[in-house]
C-alpha positions in Angstrom: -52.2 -38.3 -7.6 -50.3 -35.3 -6.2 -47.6 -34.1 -8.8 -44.5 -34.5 -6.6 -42.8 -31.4 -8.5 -45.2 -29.2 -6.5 -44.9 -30.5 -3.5 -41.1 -29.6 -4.1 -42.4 -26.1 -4.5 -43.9 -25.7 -1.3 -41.6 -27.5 0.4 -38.2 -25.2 -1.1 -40.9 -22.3 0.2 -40.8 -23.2 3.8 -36.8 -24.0 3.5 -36.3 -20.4 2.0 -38.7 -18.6 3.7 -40.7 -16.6 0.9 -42.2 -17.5 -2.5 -39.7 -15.1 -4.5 -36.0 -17.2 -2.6 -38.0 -20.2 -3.0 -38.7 -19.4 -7.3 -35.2 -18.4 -7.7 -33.7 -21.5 -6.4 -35.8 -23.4 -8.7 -35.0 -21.1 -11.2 -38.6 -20.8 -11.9 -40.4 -17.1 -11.7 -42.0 -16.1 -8.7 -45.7 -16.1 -10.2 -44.8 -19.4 -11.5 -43.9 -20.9 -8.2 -47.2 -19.2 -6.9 -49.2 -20.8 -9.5 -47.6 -24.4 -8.8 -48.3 -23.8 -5.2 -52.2 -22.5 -5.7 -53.0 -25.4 -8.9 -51.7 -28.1 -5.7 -54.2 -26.5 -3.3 -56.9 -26.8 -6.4 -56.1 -30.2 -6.3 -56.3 -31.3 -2.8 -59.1 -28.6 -2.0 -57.1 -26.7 0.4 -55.1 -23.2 1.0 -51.7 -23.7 1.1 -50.7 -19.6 1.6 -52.7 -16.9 3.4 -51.3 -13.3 3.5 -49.2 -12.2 6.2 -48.4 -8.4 6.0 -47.0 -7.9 2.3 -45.9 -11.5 1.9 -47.3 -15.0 2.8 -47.6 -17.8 5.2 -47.7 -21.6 4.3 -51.5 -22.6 6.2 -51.6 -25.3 8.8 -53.1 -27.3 6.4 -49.6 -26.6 4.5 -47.7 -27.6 7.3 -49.7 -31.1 7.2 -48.7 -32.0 4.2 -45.1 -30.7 4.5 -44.6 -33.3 7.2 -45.8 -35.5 4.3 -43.5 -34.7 1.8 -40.6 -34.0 4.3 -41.5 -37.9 5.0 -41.5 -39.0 1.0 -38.2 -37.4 0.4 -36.4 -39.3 3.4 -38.0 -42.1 1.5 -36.4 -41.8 -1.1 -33.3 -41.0 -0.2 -33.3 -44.3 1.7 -34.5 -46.1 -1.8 -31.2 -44.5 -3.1 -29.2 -45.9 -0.5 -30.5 -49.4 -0.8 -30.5 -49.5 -4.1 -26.6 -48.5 -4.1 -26.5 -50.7 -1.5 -26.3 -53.9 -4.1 -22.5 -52.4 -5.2 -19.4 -54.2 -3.6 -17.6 -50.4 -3.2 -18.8 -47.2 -2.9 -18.8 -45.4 -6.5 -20.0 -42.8 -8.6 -20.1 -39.1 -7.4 -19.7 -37.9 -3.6 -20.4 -34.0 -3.1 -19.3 -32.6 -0.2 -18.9 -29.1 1.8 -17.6 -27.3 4.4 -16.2 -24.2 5.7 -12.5 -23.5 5.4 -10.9 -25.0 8.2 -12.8 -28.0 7.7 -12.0 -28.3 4.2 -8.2 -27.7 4.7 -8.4 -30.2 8.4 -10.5 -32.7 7.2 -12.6 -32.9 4.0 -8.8 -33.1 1.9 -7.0 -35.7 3.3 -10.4 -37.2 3.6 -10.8 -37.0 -0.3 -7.3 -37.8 -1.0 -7.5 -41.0 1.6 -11.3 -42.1 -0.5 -9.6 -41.5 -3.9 -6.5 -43.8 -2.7 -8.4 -46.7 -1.5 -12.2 -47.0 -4.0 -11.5 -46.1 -7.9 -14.9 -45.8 -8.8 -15.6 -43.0 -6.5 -14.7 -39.4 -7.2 -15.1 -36.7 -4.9 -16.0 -33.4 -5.4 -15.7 -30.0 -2.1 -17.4 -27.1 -2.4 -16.4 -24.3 0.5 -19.6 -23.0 1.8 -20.7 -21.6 5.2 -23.4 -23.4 7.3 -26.4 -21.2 5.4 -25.1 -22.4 2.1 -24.3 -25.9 3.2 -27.8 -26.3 4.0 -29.5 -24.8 1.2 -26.9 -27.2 -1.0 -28.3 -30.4 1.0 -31.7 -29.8 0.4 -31.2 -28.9 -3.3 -29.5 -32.3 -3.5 -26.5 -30.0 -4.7 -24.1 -31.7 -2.4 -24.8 -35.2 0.0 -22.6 -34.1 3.2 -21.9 -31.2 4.7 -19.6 -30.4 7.7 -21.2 -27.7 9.6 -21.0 -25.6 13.3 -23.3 -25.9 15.7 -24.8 -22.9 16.2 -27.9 -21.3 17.4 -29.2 -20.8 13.3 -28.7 -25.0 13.3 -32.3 -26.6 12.2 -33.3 -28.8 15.1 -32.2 -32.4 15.6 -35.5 -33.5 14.7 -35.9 -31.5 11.8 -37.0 -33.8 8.8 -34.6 -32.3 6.2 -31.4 -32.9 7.9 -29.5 -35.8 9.7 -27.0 -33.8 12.2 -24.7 -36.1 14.0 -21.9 -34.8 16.1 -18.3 -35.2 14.7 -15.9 -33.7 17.8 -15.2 -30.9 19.6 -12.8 -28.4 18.8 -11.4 -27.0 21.7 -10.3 -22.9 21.6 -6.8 -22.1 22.6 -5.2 -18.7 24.2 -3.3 -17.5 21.7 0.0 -15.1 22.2 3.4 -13.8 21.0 6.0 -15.9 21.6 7.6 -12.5 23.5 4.4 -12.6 26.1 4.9 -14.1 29.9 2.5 -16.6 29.5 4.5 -18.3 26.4 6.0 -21.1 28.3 2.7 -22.5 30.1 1.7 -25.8 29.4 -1.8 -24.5 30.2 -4.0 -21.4 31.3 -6.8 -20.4 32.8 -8.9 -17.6 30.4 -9.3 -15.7 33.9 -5.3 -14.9 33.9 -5.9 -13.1 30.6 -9.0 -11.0 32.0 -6.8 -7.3 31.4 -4.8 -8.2 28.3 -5.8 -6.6 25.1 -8.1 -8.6 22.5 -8.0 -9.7 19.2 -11.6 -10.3 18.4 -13.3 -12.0 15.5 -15.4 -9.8 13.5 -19.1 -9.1 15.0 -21.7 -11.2 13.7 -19.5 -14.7 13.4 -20.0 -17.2 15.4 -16.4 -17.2 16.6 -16.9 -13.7 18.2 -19.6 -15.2 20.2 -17.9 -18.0 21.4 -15.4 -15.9 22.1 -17.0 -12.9 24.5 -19.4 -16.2 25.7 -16.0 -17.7 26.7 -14.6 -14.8 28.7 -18.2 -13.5 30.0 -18.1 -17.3 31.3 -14.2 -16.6 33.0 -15.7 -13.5 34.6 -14.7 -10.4 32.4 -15.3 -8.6 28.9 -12.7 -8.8 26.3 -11.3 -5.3 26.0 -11.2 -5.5 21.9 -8.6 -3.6 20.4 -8.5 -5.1 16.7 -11.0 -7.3 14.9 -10.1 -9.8 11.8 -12.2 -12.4 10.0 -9.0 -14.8 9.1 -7.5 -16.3 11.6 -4.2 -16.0 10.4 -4.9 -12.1 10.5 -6.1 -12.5 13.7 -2.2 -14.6 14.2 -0.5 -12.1 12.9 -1.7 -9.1 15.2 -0.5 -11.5 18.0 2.5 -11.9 16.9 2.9 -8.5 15.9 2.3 -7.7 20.6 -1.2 -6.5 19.8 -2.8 -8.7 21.6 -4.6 -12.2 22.8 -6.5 -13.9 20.7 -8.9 -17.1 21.4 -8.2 -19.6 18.2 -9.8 -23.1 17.1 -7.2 -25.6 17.6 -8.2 -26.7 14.1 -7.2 -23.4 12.5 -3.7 -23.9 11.0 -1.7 -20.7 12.2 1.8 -19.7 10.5 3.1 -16.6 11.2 6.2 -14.8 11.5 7.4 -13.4 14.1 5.8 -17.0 15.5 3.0 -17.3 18.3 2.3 -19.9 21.0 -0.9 -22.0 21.6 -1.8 -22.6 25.2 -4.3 -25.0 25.7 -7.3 -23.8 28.3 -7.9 -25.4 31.4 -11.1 -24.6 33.5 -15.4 -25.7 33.1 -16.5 -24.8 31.0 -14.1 -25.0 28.8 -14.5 -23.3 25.2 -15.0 -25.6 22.2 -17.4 -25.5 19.9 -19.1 -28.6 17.8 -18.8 -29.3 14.8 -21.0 -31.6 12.8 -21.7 -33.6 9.9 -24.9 -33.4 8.3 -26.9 -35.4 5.2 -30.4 -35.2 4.2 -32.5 -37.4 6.2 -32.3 -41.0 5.0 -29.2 -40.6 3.4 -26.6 -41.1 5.7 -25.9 -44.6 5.2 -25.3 -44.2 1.5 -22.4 -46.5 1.1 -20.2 -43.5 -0.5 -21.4 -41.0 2.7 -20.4 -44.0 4.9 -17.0 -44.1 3.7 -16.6 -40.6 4.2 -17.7 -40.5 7.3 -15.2 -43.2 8.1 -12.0 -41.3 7.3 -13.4 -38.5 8.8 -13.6 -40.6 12.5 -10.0 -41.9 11.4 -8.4 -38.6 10.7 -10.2 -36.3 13.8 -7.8 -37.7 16.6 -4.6 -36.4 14.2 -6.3 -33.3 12.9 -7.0 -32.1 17.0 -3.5 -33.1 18.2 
């Protein structure tokens, strides 16, 4: 019989990317992990890691059993669920995480809304960006997740993760209340081709959707401050410094005040955000009731 707390070796391997990440979120040593990883090859007859350079690879013959155990742990995660399944109410412990904005938009009146209506379940947020919402899914350190789609996503098929679209959240053109276009009802990003930008820093996802936004409207943003917060970013606006492209998710209080103008135009800048389980687990009856505040509070939350 294969010892299961191998396979969960090799497997956190091919999630981190190298024996030594894969040891220390185990909290094992790295020749430890390696010897868990070359006593299940002993046992199966089969290499599991070749070199590659100065590091390793996982064999094809690892990959074939990954699917495997990819397979098992979605099993069990659905053994979880039904077995929960027997309970009138959702209880016990629900972990959840999510970046700032989500947190602040929808995973706290979605906590405060769960802990008003089932007694028995408590809920517990963690703020972590999508890298460490994912690595806390597949160590079972949290059971939902609210994450951006981005181009570092997992695919929709991966066998770790359940991804399900939760909205869109539009981008709006952000400016002083002082600058001519504060009293449209609308804009087209075009009409704020020569302004000066307030970017978000490089790197971020925002700055991408961002330049992708305005590369899309026809020009490049002439940048001429950068900030991570968005309520830096509000307050260089405010300030006559500049646009700025903002989530219309992201709370903004400033003094002097600024003015959201939603964008008109296709395409239309939004970007997706998503919640995400371990595969199988979804339709725990605690994640279920999450997820159904969270469709009851996204129409208020985007208005």
């Amino acid at each position: 019989m294969i010892d299961w707390r191998r396979l969960r070796v090799l497997r956190a391997v091919d999630h981190y990317g190298t024996v030594t990440a894969a040891a220390r979120a185990l909290h094992f040593t790295t020749s430890a992990a390696s010897q868990q990883i070359r006593q299940l090859g002993r046992e199966l007859d089969l290499v599991l890691l070749e070199q590659q350079g100065r590091g390793v690879r996982l064999t094809p013959a690892a990959r074939t059993l990954l699917a495997h155990a990819d397979a098992i742990q979605a099993r069990w995660e659905q053994a979880q669920v039904d077995l929960y399944a027997t309970s009138d109410k959702p209880a016990g412990l629900l972990r959840v995480s999510g970046f700032p904005v989500a947190i602040s938009t929808l995973l706290a009146p979605m906590a405060a809304a769960l802990k008003a209506s089932h007694d028995d379940l408590t809920v517990q947020i963690q703020e972590a960006e999508l890298r460490d919402s994912l690595d806390l899914l597949f160590e079972a350190g949290v059971d939902l997740a609210i994450i951006e789609a981005t181009p570092e996503n997992p695919p929709l098929n991966d066998p770790r993760f359940d991804q399900q679209e939760l909205l869109d959240d539009p981008f709006d053109l952000v400016v002083a209340a002082t600058h001519p276009l504060a009293r449209r009802t609308e804009v087209a990003l075009a009409e704020a081709a020569t302004e000066d930008w307030i970017a978000p820093l490089s790197g971020s996802t925002c700055h991408t959707h961002t330049f992708s936004a305005c590369t899309a409207a026809g020009f490049t943003p002439a940048v001429a401050h950068r900030a991570a917060e968005w309520n830096a970013m509000a307050h260089l606006v405010a300030h006559g410094l500049g646009v700025a492209l903002v989530p219309r998710l992201a709370h903004i209080a400033v003094d002097p005040p600024v003015v959201r103008i939603p964008i008109t135009g296709n395409p239309r800048p939004v970007r997706k955000l998503l919640t995400c389980t371990r595969r199988g687990g979804r339709t725990h009856p605690a994640v279920e009731a999450a997820l159904g505040e969270l469709k009851l509070i996204v129409p208020a939350a985007l208005a």
